[in-house]
N, C-alpha and C positions, 0 to 999 in steps of 0.2 A: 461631860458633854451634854449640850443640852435634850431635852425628848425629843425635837423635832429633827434633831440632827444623828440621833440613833436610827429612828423612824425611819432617814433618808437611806441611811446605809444598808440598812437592815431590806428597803424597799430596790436598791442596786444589785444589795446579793441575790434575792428572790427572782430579781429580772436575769440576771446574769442565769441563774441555774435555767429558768425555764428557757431564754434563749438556747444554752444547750442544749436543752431536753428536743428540742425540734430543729436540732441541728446545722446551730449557727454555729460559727469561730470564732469568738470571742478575739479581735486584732486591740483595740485596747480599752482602759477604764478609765474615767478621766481625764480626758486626754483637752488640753491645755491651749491655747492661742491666742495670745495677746489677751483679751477681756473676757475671752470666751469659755467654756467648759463644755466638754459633750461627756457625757455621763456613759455611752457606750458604742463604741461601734467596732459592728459585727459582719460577717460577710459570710452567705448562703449563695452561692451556686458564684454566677456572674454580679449578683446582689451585692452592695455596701448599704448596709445597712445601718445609719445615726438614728441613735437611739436614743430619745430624753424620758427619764424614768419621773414618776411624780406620787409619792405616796404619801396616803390621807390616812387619817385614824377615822374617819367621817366621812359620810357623803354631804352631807347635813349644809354646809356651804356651797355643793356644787361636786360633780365631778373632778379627780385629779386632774384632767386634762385640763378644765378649763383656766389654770392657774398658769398657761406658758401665755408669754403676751408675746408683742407684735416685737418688741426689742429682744430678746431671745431666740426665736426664730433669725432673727437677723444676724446677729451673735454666733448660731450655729452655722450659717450657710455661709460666713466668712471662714469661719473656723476647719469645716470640711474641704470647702474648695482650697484652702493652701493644706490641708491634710492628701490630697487626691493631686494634688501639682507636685508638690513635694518629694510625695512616694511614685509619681508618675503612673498612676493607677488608670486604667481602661477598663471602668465599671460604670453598673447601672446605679447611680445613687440612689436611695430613698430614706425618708426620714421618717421615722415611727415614733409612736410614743407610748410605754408601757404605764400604764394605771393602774398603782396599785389601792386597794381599799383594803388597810388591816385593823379588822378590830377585834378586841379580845386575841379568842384562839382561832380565828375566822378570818379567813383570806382571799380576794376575790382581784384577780390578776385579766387584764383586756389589754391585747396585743392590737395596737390598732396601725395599720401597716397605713404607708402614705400620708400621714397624718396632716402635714401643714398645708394639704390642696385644700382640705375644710376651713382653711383659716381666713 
């Protein structure tokens, strides 16, 4: 497998555990829809929370976040809305995005809640 794609996974598991840690429910990992991929989503209180993970070995080019573009977002928000019809769910959507930065033995995790209003 290639480094980047350990990186990612290795960047999924780390978001997934800290989700836990501040007591989310992990409902699923990868979760699938026609073109799309949502890397996490979790649900806190009345919260559904879509989650896109993005892990860098660097800041060097930029923040993880600034790597989601405008087709992605679009991607996700198709992918959720038949995830929420589907399950006939009655929640507050929001989409986040975890940033990871691992370098070395050095790990620097930003939960950034609501994330695509910035976009």
């Amino acid at each position: 497998m290639a480094d980047h794609n350990e990186l990612g996974k290795k960047g999924e598991k780390l978001a997934i555990d800290f989700l836990i840690k501040n007591e989310y429910k992990i409902l699923e990992k990868n979760y699938r829809y026609l073109k799309a991929e949502v890397d996490i989503i979790a649900k806190k209180g009345a919260v559904l929370a879509v989650v896109e993970v993005k892990t860098r070995s660097t800041d060097y080019f930029g923040d993880p976040q600034d790597f989601i573009t405008p087709k992605k977002i679009k991607l996700l928000l198709s992918a959720v809305d038949y995830y929420v019809v589907q399950r006939d769910l009655d929640v507050e959507v929001r989409f986040d995005i975890i940033a990871i930065i691992h370098q070395k033995n050095e790990t620097k995790i930003d939960h950034l809640k609501d994330a695509f209003l910035h976009f």
